[in-house]
PyMOL Python script that loads the backbone (N, CA, C, O; Angstrom):
from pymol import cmd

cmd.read_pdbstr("""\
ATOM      1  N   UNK A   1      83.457  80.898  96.880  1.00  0.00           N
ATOM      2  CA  UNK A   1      83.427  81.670  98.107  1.00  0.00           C
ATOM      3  C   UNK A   1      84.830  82.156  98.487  1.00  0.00           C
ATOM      4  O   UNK A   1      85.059  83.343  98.723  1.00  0.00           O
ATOM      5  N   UNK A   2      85.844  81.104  98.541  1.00  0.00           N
ATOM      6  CA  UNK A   2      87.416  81.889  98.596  1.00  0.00           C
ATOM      7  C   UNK A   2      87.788  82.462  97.734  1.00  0.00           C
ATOM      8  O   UNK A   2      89.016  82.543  97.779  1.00  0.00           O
ATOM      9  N   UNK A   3      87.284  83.035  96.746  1.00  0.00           N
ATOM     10  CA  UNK A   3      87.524  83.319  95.297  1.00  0.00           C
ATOM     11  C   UNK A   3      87.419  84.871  95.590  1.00  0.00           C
ATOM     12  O   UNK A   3      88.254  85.771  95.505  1.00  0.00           O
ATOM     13  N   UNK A   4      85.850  84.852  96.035  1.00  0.00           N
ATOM     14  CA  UNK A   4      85.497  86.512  96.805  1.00  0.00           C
ATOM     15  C   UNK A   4      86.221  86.750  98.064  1.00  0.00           C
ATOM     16  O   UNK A   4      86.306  87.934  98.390  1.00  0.00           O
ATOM     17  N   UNK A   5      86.551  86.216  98.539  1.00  0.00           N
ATOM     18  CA  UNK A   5      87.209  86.649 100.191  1.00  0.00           C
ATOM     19  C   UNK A   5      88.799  87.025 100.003  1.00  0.00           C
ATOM     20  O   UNK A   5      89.600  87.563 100.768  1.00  0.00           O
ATOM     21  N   UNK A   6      88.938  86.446  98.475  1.00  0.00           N
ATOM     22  CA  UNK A   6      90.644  86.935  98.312  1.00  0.00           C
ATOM     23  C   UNK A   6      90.412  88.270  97.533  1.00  0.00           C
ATOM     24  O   UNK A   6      91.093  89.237  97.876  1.00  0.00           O
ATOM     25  N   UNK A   7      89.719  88.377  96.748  1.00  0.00           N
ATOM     26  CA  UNK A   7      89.623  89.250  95.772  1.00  0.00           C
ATOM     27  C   UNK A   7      89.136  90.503  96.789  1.00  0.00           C
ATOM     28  O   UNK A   7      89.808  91.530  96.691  1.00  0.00           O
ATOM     29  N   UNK A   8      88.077  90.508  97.712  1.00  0.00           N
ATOM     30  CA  UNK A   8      87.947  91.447  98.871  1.00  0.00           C
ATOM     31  C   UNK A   8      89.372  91.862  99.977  1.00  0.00           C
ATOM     32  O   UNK A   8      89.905  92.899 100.372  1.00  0.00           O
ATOM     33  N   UNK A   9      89.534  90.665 100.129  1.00  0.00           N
ATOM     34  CA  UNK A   9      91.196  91.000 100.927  1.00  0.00           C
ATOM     35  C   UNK A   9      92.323  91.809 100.121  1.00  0.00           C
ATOM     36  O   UNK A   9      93.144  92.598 100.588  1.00  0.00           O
ATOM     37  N   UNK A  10      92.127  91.352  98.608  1.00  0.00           N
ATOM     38  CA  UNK A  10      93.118  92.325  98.318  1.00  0.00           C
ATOM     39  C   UNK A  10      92.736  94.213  97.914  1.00  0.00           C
ATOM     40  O   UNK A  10      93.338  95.284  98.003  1.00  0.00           O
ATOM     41  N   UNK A  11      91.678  93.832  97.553  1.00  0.00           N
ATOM     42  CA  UNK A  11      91.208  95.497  97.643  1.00  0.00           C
ATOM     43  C   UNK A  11      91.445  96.201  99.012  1.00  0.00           C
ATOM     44  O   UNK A  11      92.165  97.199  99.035  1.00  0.00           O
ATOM     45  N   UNK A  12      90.809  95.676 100.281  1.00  0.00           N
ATOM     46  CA  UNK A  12      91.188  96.280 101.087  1.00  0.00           C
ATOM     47  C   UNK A  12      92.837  96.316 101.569  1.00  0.00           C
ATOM     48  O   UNK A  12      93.387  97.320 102.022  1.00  0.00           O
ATOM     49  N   UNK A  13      93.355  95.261 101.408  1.00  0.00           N
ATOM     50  CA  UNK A  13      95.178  95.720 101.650  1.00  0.00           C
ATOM     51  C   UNK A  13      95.320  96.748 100.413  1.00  0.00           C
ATOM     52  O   UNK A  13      96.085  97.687 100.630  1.00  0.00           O
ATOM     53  N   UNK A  14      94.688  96.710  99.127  1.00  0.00           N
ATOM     54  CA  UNK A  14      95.466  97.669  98.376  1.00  0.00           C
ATOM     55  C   UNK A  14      94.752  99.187  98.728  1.00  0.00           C
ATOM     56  O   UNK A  14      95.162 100.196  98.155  1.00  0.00           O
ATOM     57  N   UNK A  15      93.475  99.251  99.881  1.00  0.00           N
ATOM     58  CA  UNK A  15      93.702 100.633 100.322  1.00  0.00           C
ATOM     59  C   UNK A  15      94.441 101.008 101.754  1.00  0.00           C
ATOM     60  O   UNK A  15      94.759 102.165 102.027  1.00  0.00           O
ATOM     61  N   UNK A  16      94.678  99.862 102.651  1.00  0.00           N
ATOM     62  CA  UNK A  16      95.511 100.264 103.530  1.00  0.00           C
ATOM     63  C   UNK A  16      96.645 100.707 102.592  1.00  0.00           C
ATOM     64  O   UNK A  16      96.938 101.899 102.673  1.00  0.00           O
ATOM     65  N   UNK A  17      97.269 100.027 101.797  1.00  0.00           N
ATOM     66  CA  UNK A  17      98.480 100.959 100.605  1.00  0.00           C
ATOM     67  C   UNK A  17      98.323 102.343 100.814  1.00  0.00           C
ATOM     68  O   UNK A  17      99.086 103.147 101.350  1.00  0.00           O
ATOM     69  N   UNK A  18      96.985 102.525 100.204  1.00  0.00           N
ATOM     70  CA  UNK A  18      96.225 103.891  99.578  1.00  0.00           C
ATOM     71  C   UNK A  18      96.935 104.872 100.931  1.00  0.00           C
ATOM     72  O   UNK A  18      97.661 105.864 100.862  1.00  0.00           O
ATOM     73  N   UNK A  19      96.545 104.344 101.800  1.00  0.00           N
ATOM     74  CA  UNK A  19      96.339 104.987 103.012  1.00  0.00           C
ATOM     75  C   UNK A  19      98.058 105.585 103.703  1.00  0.00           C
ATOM     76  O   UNK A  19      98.299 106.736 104.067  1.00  0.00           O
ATOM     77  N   UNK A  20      98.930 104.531 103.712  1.00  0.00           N
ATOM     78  CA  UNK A  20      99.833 104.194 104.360  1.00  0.00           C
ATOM     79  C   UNK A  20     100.320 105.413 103.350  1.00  0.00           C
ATOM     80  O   UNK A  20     100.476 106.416 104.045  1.00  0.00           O
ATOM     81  N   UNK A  21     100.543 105.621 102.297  1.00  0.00           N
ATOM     82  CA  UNK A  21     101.171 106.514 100.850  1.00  0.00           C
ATOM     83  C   UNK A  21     100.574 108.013 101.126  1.00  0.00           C
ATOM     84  O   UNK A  21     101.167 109.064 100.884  1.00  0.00           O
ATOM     85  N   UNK A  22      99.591 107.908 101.547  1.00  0.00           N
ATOM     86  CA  UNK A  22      99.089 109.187 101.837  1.00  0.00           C
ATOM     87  C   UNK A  22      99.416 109.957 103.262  1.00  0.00           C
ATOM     88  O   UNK A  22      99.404 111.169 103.477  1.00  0.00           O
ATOM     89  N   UNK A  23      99.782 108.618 104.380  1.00  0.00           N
ATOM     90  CA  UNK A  23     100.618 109.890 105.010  1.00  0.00           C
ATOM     91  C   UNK A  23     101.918 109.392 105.294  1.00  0.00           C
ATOM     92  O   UNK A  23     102.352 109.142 106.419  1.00  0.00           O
ATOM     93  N   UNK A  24     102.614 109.242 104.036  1.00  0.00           N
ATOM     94  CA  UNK A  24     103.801 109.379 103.920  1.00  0.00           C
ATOM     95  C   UNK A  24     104.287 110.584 103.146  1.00  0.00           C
ATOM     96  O   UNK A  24     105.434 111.006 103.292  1.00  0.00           O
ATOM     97  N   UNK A  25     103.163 111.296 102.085  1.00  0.00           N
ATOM     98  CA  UNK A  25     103.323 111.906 101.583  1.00  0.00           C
ATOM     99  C   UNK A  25     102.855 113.173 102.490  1.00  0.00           C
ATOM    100  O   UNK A  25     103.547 114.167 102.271  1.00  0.00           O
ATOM    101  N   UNK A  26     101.693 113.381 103.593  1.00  0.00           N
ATOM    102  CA  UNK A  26     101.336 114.336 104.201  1.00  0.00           C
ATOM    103  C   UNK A  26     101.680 114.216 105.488  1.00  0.00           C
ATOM    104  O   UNK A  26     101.167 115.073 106.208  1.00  0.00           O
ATOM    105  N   UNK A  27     102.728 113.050 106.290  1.00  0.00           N
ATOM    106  CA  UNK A  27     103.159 113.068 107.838  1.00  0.00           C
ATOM    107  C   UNK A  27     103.783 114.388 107.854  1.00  0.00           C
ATOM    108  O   UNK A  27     104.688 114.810 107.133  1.00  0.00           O
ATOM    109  N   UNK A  28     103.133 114.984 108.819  1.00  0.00           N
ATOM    110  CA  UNK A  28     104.195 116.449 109.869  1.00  0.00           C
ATOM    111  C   UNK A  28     105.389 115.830 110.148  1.00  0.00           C
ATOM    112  O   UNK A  28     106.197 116.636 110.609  1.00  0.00           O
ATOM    113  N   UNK A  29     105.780 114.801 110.056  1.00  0.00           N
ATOM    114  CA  UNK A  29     106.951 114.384 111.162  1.00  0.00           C
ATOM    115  C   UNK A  29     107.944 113.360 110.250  1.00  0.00           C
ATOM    116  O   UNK A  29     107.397 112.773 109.317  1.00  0.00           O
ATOM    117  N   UNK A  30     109.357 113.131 110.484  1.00  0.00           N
ATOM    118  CA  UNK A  30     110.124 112.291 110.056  1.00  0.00           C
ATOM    119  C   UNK A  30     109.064 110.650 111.010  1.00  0.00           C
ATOM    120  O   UNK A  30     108.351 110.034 110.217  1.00  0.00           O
ATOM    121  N   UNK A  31     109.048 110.257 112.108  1.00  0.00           N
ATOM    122  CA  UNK A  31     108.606 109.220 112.584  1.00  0.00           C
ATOM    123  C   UNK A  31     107.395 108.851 111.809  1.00  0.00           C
ATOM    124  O   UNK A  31     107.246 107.649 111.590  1.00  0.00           O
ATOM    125  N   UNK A  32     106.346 109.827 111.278  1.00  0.00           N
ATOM    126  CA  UNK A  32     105.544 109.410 110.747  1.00  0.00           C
ATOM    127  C   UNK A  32     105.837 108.782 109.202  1.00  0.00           C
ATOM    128  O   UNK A  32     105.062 107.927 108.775  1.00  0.00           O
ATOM    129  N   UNK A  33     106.930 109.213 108.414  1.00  0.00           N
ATOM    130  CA  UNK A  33     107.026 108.847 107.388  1.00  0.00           C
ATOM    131  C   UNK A  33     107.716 107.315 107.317  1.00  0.00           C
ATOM    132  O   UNK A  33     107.537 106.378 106.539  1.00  0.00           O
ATOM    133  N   UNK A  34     108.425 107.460 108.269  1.00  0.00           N
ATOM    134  CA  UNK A  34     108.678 105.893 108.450  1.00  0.00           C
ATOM    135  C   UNK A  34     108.289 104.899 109.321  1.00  0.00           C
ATOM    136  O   UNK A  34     109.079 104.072 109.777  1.00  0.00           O
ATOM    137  N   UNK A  35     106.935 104.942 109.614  1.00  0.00           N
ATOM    138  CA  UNK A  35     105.808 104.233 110.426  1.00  0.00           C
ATOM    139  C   UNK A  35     104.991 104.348 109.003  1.00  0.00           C
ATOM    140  O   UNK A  35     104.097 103.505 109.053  1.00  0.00           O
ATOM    141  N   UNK A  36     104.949 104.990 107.876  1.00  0.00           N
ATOM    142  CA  UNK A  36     104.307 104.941 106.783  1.00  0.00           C
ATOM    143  C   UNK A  36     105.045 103.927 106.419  1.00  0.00           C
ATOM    144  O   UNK A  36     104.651 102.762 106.467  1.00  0.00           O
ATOM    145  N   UNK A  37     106.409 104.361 105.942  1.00  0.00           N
ATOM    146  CA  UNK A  37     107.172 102.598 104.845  1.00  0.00           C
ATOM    147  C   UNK A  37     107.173 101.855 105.649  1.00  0.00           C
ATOM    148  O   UNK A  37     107.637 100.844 105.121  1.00  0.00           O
ATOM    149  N   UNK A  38     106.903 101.600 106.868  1.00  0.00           N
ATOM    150  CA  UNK A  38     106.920 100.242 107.058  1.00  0.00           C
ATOM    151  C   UNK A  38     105.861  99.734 107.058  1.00  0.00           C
ATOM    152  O   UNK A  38     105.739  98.518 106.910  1.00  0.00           O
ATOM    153  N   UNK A  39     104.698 100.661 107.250  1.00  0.00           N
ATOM    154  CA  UNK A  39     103.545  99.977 106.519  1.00  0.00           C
ATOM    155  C   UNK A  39     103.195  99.353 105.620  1.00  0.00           C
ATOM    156  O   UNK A  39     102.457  98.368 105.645  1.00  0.00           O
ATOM    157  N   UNK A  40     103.942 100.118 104.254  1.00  0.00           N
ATOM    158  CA  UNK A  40     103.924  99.303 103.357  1.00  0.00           C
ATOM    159  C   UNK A  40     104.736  98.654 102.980  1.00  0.00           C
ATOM    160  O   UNK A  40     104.704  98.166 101.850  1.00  0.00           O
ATOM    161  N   UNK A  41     105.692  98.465 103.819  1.00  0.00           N
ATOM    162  CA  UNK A  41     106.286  97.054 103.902  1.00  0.00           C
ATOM    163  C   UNK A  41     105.575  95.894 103.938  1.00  0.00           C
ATOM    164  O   UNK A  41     105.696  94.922 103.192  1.00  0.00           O
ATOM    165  N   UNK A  42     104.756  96.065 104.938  1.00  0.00           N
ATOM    166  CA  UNK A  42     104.292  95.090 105.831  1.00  0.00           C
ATOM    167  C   UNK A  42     102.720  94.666 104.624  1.00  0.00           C
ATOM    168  O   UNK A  42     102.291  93.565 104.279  1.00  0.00           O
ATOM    169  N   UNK A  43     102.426  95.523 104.412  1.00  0.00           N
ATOM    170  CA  UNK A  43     101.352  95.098 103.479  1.00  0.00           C
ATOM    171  C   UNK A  43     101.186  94.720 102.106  1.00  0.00           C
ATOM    172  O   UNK A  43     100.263  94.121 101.555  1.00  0.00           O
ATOM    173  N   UNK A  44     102.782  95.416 101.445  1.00  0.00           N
ATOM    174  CA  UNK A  44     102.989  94.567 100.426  1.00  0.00           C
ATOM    175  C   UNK A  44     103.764  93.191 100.480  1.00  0.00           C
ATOM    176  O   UNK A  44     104.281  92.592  99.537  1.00  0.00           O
ATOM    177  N   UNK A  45     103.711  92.798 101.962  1.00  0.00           N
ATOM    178  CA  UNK A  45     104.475  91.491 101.515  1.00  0.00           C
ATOM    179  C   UNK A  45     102.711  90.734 102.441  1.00  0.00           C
ATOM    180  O   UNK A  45     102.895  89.519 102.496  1.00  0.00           O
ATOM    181  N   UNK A  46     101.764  90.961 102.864  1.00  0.00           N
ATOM    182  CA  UNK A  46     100.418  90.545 103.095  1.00  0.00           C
ATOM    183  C   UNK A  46      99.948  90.794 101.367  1.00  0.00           C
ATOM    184  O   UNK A  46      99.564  89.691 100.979  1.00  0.00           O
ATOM    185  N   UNK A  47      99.872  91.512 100.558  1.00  0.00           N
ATOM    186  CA  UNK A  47      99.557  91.685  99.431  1.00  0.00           C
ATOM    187  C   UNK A  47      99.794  90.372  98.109  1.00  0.00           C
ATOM    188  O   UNK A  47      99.088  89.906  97.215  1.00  0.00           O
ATOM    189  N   UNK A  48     101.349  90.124  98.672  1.00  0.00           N
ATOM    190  CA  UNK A  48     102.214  88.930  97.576  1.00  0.00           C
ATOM    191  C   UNK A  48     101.683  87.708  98.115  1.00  0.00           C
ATOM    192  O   UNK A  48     101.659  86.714  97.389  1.00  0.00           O
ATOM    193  N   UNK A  49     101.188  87.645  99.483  1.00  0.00           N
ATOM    194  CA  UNK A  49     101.053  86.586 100.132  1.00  0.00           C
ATOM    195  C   UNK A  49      99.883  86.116  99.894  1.00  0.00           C
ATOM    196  O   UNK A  49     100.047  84.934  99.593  1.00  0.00           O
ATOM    197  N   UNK A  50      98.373  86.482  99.848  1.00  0.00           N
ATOM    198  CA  UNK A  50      97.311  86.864  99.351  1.00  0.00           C
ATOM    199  C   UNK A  50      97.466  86.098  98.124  1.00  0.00           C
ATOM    200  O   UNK A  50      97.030  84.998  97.784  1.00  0.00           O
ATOM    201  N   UNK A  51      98.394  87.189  97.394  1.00  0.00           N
ATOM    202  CA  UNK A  51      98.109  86.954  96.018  1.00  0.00           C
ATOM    203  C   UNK A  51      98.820  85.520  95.385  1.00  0.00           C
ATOM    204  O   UNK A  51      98.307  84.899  94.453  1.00  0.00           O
ATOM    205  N   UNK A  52      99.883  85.181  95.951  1.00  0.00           N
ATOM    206  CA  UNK A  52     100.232  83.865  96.057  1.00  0.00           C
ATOM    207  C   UNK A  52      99.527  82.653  96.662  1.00  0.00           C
ATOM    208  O   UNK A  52     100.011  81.521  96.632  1.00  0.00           O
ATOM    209  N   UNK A  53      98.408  82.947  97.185  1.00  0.00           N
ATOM    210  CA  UNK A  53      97.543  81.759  97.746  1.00  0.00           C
ATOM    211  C   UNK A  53      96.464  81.545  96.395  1.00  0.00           C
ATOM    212  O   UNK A  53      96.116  80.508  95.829  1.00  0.00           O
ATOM    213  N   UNK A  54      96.044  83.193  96.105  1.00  0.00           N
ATOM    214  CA  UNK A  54      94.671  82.886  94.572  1.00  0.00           C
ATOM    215  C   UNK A  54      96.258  82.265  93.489  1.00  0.00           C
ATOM    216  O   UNK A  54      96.025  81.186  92.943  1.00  0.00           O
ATOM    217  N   UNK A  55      97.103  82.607  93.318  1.00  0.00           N
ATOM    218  CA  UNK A  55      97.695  82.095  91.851  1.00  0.00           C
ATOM    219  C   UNK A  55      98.264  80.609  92.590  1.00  0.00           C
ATOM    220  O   UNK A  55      98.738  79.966  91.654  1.00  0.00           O
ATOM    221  N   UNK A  56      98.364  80.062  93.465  1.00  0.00           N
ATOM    222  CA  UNK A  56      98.987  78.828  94.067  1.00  0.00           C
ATOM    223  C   UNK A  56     100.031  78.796  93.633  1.00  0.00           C
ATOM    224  O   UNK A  56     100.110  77.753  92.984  1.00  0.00           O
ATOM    225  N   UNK A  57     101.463  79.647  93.567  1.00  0.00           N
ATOM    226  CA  UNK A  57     102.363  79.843  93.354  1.00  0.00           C
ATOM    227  C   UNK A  57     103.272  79.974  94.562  1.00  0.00           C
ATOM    228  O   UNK A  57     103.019  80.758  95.477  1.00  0.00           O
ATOM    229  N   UNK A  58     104.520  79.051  94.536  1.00  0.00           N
ATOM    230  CA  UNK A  58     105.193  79.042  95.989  1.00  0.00           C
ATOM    231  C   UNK A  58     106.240  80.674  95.845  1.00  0.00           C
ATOM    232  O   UNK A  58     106.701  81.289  96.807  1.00  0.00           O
ATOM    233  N   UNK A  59     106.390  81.053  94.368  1.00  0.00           N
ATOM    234  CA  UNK A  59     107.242  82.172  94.372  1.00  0.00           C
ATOM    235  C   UNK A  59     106.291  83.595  94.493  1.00  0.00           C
ATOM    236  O   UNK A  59     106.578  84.660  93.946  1.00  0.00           O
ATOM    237  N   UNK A  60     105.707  83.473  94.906  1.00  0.00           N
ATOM    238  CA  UNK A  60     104.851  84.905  95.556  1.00  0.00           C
ATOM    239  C   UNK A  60     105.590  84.937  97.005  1.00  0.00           C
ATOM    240  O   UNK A  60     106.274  85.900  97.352  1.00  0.00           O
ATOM    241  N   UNK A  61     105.337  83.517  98.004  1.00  0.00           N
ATOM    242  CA  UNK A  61     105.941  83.392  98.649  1.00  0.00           C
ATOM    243  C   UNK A  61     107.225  83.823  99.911  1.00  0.00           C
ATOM    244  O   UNK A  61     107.427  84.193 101.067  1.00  0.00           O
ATOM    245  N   UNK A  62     108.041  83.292  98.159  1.00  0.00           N
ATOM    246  CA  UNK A  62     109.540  83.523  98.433  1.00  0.00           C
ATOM    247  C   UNK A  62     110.149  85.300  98.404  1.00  0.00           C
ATOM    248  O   UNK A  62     111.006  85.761  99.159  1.00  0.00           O
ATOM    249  N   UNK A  63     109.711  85.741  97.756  1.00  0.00           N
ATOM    250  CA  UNK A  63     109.307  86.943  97.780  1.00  0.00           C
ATOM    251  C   UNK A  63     108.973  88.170  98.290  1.00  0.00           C
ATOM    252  O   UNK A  63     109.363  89.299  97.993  1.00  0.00           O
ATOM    253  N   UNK A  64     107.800  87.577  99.509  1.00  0.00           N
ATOM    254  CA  UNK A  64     107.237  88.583 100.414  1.00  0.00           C
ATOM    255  C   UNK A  64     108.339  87.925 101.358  1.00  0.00           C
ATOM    256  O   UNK A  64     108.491  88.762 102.248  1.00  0.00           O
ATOM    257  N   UNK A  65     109.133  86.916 101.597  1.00  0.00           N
ATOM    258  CA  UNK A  65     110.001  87.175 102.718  1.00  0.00           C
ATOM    259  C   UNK A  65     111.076  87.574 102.692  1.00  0.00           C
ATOM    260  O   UNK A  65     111.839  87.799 103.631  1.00  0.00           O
ATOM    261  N   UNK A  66     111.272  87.738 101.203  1.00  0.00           N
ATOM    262  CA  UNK A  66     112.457  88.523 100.511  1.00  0.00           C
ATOM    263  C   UNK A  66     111.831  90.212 101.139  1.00  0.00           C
ATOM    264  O   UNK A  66     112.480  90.673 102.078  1.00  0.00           O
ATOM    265  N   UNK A  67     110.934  90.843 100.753  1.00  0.00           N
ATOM    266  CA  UNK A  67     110.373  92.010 100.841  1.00  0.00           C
ATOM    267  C   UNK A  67     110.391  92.472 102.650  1.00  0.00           C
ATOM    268  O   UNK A  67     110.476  93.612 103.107  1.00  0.00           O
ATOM    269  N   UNK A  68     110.263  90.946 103.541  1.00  0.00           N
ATOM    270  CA  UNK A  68     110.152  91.036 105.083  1.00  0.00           C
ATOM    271  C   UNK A  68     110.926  91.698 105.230  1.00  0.00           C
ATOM    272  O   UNK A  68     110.910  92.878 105.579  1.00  0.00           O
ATOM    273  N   UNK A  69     112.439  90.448 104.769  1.00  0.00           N
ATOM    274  CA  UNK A  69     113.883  90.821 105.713  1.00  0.00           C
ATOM    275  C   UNK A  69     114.572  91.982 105.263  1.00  0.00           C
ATOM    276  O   UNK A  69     115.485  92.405 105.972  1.00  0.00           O
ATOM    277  N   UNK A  70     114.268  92.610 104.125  1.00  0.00           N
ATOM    278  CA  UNK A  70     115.378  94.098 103.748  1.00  0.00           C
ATOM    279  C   UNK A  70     114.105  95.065 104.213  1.00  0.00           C
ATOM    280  O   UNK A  70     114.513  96.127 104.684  1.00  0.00           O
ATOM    281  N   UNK A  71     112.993  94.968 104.194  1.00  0.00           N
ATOM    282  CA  UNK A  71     112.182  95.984 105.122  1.00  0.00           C
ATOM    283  C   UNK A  71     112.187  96.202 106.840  1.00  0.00           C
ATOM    284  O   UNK A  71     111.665  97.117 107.479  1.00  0.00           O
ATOM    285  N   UNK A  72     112.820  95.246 107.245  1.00  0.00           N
ATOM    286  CA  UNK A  72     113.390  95.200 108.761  1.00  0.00           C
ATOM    287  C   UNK A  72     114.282  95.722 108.738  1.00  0.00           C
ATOM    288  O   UNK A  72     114.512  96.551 109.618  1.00  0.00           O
ATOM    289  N   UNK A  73     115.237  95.463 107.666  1.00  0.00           N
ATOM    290  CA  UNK A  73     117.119  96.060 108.086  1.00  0.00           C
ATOM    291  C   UNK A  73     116.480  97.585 107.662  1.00  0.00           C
ATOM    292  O   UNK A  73     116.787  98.351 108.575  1.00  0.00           O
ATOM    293  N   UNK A  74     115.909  98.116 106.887  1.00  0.00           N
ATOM    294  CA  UNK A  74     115.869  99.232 106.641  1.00  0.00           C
ATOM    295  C   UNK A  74     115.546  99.990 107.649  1.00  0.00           C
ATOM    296  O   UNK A  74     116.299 100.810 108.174  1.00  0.00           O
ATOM    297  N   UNK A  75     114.288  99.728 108.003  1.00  0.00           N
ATOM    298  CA  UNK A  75     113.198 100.151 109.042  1.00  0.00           C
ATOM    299  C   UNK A  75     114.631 100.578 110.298  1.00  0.00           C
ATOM    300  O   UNK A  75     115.087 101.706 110.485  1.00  0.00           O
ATOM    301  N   UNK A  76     114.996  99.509 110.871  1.00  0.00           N
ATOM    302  CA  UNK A  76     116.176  99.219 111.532  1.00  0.00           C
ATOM    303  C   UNK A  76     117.404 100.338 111.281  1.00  0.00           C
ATOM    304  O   UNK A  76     117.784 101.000 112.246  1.00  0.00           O
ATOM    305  N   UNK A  77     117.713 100.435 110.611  1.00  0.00           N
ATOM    306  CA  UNK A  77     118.954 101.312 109.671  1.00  0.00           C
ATOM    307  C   UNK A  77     118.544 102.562 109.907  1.00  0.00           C
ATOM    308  O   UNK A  77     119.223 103.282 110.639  1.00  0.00           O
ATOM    309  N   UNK A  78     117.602 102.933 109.443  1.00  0.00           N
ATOM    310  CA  UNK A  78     116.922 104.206 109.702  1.00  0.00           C
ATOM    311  C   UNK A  78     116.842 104.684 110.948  1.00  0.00           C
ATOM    312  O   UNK A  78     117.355 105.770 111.219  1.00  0.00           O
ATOM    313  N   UNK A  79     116.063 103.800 112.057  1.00  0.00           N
ATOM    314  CA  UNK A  79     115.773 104.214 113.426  1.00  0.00           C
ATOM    315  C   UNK A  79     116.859 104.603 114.235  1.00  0.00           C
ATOM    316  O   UNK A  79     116.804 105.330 115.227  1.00  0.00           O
ATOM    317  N   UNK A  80     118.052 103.955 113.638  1.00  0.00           N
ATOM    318  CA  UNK A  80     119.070 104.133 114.053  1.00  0.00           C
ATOM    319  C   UNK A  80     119.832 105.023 114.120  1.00  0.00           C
ATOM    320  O   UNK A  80     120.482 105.342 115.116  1.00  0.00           O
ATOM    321  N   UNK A  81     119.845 105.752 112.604  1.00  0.00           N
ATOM    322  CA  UNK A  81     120.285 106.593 112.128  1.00  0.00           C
ATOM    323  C   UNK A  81     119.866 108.117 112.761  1.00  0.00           C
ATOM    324  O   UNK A  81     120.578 109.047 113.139  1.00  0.00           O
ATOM    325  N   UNK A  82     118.295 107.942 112.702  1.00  0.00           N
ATOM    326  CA  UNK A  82     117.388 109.020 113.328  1.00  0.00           C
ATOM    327  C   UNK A  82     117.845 109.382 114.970  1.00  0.00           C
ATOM    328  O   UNK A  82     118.006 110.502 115.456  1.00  0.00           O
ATOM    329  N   UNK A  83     117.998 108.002 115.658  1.00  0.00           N
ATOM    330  CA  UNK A  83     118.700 107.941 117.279  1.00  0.00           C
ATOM    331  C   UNK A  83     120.058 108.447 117.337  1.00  0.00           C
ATOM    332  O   UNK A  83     120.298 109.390 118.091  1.00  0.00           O
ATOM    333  N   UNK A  84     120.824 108.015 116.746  1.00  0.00           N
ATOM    334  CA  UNK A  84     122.341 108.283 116.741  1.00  0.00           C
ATOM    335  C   UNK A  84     123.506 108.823 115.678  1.00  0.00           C
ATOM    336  O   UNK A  84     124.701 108.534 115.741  1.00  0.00           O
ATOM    337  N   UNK A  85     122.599 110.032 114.274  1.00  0.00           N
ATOM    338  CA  UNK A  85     122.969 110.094 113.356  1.00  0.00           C
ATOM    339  C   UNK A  85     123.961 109.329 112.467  1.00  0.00           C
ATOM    340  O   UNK A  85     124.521 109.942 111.558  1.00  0.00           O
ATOM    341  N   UNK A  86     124.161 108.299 112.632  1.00  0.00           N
ATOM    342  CA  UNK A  86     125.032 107.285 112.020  1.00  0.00           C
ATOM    343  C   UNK A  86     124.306 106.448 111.956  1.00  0.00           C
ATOM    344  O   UNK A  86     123.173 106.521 112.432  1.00  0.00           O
ATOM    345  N   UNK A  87     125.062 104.784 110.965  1.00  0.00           N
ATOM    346  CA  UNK A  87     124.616 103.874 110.998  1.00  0.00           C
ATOM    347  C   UNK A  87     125.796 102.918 111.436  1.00  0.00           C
ATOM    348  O   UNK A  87     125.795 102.146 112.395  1.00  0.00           O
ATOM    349  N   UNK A  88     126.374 103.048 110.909  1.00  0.00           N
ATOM    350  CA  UNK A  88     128.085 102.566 111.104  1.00  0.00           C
ATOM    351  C   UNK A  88     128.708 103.141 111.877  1.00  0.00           C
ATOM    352  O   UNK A  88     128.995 104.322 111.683  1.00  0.00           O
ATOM    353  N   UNK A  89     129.213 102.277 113.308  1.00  0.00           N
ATOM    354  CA  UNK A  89     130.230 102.988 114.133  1.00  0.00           C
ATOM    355  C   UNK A  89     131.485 102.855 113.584  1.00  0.00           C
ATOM    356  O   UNK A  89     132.456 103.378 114.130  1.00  0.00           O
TER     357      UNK A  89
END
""", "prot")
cmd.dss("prot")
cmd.show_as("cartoon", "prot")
cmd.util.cbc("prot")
cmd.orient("prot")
């Protein structure tokens, strides 16, 4: 029974992917394209996480929080950049 509920969980995170890619590739807008990557930020490290519970592997893990923290500074970096054309004062 957890066997199907992971294998269902990951199809559907791998079409929020689907989804998140598609309007990154078709957002009208700079905000939309990066409300897209951080989507899939956010879902490929739900994706590793998932997939690290079916393989019982602690380095799936280590990984998606590797994938967290440079998808924050980015996300971050960017917004910034977009607000105050710089990143670095």
């Amino acid at each position: 029974m957890i066997g199907t509920a992971i294998n269902v969980t990951l199809v559907l995170i791998g079409l929020a992917m689907s989804l998140s890619l598609w309007r990154l590739f078709r957002g009208p807008d700079v905000v939309d394209r990066v409300i897209a990557i951080d989507m899939l930020y956010v879902n490929a490290c739900a994706m590793l996480l998932v997939y690290g519970i079916r393989a019982e592997t602690a380095l799936h893990f280590e990984a998606a929080l590797i994938i967290a923290m440079l998808g924050f500074l980015s996300t971050a970096a960017f917004a910034r950049f977009l607000l105050r054309g710089d990143i670095i004062e």
